[in-house]
C-alpha positions in Angstrom: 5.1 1.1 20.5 3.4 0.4 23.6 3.2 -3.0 25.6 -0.4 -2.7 24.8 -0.3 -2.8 21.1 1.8 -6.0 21.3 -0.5 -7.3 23.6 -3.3 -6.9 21.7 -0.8 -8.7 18.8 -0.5 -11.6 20.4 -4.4 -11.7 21.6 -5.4 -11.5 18.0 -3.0 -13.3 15.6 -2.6 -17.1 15.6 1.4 -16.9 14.5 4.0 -16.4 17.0 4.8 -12.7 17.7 8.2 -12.3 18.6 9.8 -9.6 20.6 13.2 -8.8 21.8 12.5 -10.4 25.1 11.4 -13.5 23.7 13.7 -16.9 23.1 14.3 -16.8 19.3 14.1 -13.5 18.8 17.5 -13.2 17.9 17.1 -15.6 14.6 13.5 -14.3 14.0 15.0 -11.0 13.9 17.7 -12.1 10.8 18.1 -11.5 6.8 19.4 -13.2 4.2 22.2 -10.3 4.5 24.5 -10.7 7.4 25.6 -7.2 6.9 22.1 -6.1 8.1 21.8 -5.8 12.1 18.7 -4.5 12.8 15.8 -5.0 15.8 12.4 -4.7 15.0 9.7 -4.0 17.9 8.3 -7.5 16.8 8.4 -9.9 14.0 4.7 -11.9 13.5 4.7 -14.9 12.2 1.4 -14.7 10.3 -0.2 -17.9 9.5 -3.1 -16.2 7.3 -4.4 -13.3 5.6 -6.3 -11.7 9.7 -2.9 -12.0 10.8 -1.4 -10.1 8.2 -4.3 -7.8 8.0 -4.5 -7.3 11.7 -0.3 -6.4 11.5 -1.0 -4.0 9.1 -3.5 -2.0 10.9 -1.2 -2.5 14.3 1.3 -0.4 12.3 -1.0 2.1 10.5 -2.8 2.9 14.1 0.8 3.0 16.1 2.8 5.2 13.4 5.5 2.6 13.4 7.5 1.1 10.6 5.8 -1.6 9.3 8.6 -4.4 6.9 7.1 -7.0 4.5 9.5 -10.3 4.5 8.8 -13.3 2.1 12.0 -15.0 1.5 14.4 -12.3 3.4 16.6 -12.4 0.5 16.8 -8.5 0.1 20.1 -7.4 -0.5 19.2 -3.9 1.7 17.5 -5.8 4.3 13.8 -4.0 3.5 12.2 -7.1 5.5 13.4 -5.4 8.6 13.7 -2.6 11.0 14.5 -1.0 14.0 11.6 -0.5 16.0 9.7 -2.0 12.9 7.0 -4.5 12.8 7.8 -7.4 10.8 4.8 -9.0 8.4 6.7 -12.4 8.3 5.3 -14.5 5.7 7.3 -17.7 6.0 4.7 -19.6 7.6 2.3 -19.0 4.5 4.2 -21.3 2.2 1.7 -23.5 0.1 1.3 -24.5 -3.4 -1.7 -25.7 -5.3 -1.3 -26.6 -8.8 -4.2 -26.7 -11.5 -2.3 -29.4 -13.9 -5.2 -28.7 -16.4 -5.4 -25.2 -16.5 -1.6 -25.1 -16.1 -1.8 -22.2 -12.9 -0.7 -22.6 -9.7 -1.6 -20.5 -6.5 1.2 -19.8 -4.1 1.0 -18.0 -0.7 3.0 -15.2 0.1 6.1 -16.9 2.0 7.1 -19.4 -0.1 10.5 -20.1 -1.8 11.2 -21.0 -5.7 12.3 -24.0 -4.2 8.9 -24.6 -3.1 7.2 -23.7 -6.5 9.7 -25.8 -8.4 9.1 -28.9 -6.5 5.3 -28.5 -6.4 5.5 -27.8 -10.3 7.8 -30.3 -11.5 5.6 -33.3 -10.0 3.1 -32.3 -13.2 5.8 -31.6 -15.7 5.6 -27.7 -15.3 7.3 -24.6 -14.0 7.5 -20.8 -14.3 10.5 -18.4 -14.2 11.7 -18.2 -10.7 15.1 -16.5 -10.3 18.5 -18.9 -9.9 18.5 -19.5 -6.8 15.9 -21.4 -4.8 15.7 -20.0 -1.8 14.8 -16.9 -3.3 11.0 -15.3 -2.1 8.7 -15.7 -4.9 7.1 -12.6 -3.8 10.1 -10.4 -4.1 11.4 -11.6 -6.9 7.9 -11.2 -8.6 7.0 -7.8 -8.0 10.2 -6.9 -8.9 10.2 -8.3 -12.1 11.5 -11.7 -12.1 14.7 -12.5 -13.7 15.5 -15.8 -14.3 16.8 -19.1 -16.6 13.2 -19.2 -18.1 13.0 -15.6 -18.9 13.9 -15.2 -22.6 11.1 -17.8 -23.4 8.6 -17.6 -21.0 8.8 -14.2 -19.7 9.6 -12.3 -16.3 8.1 -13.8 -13.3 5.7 -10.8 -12.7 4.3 -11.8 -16.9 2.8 -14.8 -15.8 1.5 -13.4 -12.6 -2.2 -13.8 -13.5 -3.8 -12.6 -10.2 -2.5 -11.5 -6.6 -4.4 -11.2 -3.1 -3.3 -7.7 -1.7 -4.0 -6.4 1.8 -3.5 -2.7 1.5 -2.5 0.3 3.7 -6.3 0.3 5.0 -6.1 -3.3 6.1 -8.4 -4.6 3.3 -8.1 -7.6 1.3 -8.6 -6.9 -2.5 -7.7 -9.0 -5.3 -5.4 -7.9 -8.2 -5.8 -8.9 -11.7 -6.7 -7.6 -15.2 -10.4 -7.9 -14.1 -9.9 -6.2 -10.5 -8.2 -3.7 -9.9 -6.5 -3.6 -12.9 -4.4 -0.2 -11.9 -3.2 -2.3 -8.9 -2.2 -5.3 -11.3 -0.2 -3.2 -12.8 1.8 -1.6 -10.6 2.0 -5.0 -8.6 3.7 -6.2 -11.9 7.1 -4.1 -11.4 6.5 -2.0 -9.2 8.2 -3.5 -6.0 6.8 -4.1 -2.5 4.9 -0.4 -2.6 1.6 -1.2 -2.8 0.5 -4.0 -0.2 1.4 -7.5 1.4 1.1 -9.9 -1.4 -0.5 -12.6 0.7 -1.1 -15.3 -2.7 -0.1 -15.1 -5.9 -1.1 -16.8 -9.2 1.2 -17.8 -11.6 1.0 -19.4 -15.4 3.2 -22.6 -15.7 4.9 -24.0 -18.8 5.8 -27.7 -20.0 9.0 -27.3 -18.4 10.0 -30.4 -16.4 14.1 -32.0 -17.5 16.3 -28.5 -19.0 19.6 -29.6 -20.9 22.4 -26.9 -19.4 24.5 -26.0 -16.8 27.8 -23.7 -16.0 30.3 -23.8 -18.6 33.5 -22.9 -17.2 36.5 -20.4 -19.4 40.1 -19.5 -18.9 40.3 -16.0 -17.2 42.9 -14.9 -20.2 40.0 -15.7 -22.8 37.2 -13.2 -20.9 37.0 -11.1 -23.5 36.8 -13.4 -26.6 34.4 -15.5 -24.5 32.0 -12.2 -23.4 32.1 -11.0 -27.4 31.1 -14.4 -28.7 28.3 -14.4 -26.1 26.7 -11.4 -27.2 27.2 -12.3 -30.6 25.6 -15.9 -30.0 22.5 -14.5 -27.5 21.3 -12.1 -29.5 20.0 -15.0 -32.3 19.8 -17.5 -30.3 16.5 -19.5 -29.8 14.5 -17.9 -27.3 14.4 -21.7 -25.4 17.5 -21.1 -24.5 18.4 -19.1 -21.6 22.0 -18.4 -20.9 24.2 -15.5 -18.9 28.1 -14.7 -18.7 29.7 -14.2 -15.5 32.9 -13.9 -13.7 33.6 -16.5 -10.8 36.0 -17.9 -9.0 35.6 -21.5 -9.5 34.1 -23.4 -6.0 36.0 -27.2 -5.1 33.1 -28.8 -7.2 34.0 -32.5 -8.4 33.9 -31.2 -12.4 36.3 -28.7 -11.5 39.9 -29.9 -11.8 41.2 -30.0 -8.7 43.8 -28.0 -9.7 41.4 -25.3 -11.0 39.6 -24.7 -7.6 39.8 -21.4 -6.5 41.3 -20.0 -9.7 39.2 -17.1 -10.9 37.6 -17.5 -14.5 34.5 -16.6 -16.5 31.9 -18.5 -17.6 28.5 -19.2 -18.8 25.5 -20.8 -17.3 22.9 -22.4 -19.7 19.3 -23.2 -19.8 17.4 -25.2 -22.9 14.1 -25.6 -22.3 13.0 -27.0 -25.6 12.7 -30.2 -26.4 15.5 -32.2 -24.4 17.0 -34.0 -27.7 17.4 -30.1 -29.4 19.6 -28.9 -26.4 22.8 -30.7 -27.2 23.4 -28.9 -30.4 21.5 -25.7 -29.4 24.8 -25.3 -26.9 27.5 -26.9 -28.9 28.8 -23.4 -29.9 29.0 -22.7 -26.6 31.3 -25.7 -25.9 33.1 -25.6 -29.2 33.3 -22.5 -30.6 33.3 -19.7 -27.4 36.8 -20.3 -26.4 38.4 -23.1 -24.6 36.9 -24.9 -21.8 38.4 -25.6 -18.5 35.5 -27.4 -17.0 31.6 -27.9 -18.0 28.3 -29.7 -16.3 26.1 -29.6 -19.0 23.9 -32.4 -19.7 19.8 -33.1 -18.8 18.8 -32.5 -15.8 15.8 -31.6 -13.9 14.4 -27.9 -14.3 14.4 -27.7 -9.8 18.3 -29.0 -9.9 19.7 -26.4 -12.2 17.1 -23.5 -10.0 19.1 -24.4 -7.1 22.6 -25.6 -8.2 24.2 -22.2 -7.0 22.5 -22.4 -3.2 25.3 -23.8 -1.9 27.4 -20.5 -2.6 24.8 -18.1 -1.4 24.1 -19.2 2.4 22.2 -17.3 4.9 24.2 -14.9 6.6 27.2 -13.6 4.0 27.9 -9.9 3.9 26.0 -8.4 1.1 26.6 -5.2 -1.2 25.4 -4.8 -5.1 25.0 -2.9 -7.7 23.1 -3.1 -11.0 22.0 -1.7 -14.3 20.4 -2.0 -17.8 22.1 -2.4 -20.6 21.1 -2.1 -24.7 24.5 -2.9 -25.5 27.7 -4.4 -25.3 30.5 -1.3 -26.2 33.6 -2.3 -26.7 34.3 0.3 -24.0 32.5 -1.8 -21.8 33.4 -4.7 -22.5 37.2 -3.0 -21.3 35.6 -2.1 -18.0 34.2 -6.0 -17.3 37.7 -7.3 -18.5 39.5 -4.7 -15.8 36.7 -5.0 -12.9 35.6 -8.1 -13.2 38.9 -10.6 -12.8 39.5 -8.8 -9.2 36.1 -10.9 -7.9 36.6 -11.2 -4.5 35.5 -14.4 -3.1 34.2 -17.1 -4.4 30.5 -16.2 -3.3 31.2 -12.6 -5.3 30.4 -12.4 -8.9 28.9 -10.5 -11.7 26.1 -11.8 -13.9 25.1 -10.4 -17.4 21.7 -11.5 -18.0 19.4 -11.3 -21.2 16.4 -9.5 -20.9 15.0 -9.7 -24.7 13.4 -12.6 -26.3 9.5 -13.4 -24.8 10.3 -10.3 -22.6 10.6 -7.8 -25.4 7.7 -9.7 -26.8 5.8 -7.3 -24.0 4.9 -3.6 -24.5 6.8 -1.6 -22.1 3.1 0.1 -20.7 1.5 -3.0 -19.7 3.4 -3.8 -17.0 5.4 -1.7 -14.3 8.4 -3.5 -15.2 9.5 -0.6 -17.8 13.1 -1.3 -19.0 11.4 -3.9 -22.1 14.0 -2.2 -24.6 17.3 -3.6 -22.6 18.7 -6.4 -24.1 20.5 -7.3 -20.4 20.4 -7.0 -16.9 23.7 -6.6 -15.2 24.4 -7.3 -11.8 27.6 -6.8 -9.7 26.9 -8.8 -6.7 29.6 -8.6 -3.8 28.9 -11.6 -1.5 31.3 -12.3 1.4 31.5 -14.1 4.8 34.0 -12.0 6.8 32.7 -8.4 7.7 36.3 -7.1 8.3 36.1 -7.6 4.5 33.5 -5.3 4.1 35.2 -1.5 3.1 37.7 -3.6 0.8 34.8 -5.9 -1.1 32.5 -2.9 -0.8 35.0 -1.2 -2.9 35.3 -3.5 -5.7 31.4 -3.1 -6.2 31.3 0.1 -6.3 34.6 0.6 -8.6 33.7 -2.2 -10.8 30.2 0.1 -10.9 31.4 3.2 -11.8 33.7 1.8 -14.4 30.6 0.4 -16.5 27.7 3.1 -15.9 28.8 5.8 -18.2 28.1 2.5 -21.2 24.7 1.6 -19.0 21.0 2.9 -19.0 20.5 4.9 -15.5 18.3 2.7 -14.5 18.6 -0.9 -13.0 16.9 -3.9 -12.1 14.8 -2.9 -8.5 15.7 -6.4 -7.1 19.6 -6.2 -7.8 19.4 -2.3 -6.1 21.6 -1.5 -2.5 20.1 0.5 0.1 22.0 3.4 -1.0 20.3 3.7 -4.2 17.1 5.5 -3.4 18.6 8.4 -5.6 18.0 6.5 -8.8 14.3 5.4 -8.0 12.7 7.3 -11.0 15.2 6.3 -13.7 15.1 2.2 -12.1 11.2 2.3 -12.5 11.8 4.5 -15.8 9.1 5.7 -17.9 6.3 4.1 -15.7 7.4 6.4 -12.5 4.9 8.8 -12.9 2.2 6.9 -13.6 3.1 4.5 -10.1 3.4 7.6 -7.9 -0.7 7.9 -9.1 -1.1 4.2 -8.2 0.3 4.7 -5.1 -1.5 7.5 -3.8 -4.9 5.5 -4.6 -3.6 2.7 -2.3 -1.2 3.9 -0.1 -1.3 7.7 0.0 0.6 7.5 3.4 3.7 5.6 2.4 3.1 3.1 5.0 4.7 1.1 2.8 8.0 2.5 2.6 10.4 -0.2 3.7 11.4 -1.1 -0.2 13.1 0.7 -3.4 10.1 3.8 -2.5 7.7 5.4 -4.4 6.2 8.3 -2.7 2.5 9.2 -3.6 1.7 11.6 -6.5 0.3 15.2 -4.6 -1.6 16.1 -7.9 
């Protein structure tokens, strides 16, 4: 890229651009992943849709990589590049709420943590992840996993409308109304398709959750994993709730003597009436097996969203793997009791989440997000500080992996994908490839949006 394209950068954007011989360049130029060393040409800190549009047609015109980054929480690292420009949306970070109409608009850049705070003020919230500093953006046109899922639906269902600029540099807004092919994809299909510069979301009388992390013996895994599918798959759909292995952090409802001892466990998320949640998790406490350690009680939806940010910091070596699953064989239920006690760290883990409830409620054609007949999303999530650590806890991801595939769906959750997946793009987008690749080529023919789980254009 010449000196006089990021001349011409600086002349017309109002956020920062930030190039390798400029101070802060070195921490404008970082992920979430520490395992991801990469130097982009020039990250722009766009302030508003011109900059972003005037980024977009830098890279079109230039023929150089062009990376999208909301929260910077990709595992790959897609919100970077060598040589790359860098659309860096953290500065666009508002929230307006509608308390009446129960919407709020949020700007490209912003954090769950952001949306949670702005939306618990009026006693509402939408499903955003478990972790708060997660992008909304990401997570979103990924799908949207989260404790809110089984009754309110993926993030990307109660995406009502999204401001786009596209490949051409144009501003276009997505919704059932406009653009309604676009909406779609936007709805699933990943980062393909644009820079999500706003988003509009339906919220839900969500405001004080009764849940938390309940804590089990390591020698009681596979009593505790069988009772939670059991449990889950008749539960209220109010209640959200997933199984995981951990090793347990020095938190002051741990015994002391517990810390650092590996276990399973299950964390829990009523959002029905407050008074209902108690019983609605007794089995969970009474019945599942026996419990070293629990934090259950009311709380405030934002504290449970962000109760696990202290284990995922900025800058831990990342690696993951992930699929669908319709159901819990015995045979791999073996492979989670053999893989998933040799966690690690105590950042490392693996989450089972459920999928079904309001989410099945959704055809599996009216969205992008295709896997609808999964009852859970599985995640194997190797998260480290040290990266002389990497081969060996890049291993155990990728054992732990091939031990439960052959009892998975091919496909997995976009947002839980590692760089090296790009061979599974058709079955992780599943039956809604085809008609994405068509989408694709009405908006971005090119591919200059390629820096994501990619979807080439269709050539018919």
């Amino acid at each position: 890229m010449s000196d006089t394209t990021i001349s011409t950068l600086r002349e017309r954007v109002r956020g920062a651009v930030i190039t390798p011989a400029d101070d802060g360049y070195e921490q404008a130029r970082r992920v979430h992943n520490g395992m991801i060393d990469r130097r982009p040409r020039a990250v722009v800190r766009c302030v508003d849709v011109t900059d972003v549009r005037t980024v977009v047609d830098a890279a079109r015109h230039s023929g150089h990589d062009l990376a999208v980054r909301g929260g910077g929480h990709s595992v790959p690292g897609f919100g970077t590049g060598d040589h790359a420009l860098v659309v860096d949306l953290s500065a666009m970070n508002g929230v307006r709420v509608d308390p009446r109409r129960r919407t709020a608009r949020v700007e490209g850049g912003c954090t769950w943590g952001a949306v949670d705070h702005a939306t618990h003020g009026f006693g509402l919230a939408t499903t955003g992840g478990v972790v708060s500093t997660t992008g909304v953006g990401g997570l979103t046109l990924g799908g949207g996993i989260g404790h809110l899922a089984r009754g309110c639906g993926l993030s990307c269902d109660n995406l009502l409308s999204a401001d786009v600029v596209t490949a051409d540099g144009e501003l276009l807004t997505a919704s059932n109304d406009e653009h309604p092919d676009l909406f779609w994809a936007l709805r699933g299909g990943g980062g393909n398709f644009g820079v999500v510069t706003s988003l509009k979301f339906r919220l839900h009388p969500v405001e004080t959750i009764y849940g938390g992390p309940i804590l089990y013996p390591l020698d009681h895994a596979g009593q505790v994993l069988e009772f939670f599918d059991d449990f889950i798959a008749d539960a209220p759909e109010e209640l959200g709730a997933f199984f995981m292995f951990q090793i347990a952090p020095p938190l002051p409802f741990i015994p002391e003597d517990r810390h650092a001892e590996t276990m399973c466990g299950i964390v829990t998320c009523w959002a029905g009436p407050v008074e209902k949640g108690e019983p609605a998790l007794a089995p969970l406490l009474e019945d599942a097996g026996p419990v070293v350690a629990h934090h259950v009680g009311p709380m405030p939806y934002p504290a449970l969203n962000s109760a696990f940010d202290g284990l995922y910091p900025e800058g831990l070596q990342h690696y993951w793997k992930a699929n669908f699953v319709r159901e819990l064989t015995p045979a791999a239920v073996e492979a989670h009791l053999r893989h998933g006690p040799l966690v690690p760290s105590v950042h490392s883990t693996m989450h089972i989440y459920p999928i079904d409830g309001a989410v099945h409620h959704i055809p599996a054609d009216a969205t992008a997000f295709a896997h609808r007949d999964a009852r859970y999303a599985t995640v194997i999530a190797g998260m480290w500080p040290d990266p002389d650590d990497n081969e060996a806890n890049t291993r155990w991801v990728r054992d732990y992996y091939e031990a439960v595939a052959p009892h998975s769906e091919e496909g997995g959750y976009i947002n839980f994908m590692a760089g090296d997946d790009q061979g599974r793009i058709r079955a992780n987008y599943g039956a809604n490839f085809d008609r994405l690749t068509a989408v694709k080529a009405t908006y971005d023919p090119h591919n200059l949006f390629h820096l994501n789980q990619n979807i080439a254009a269709s050539t018919s």
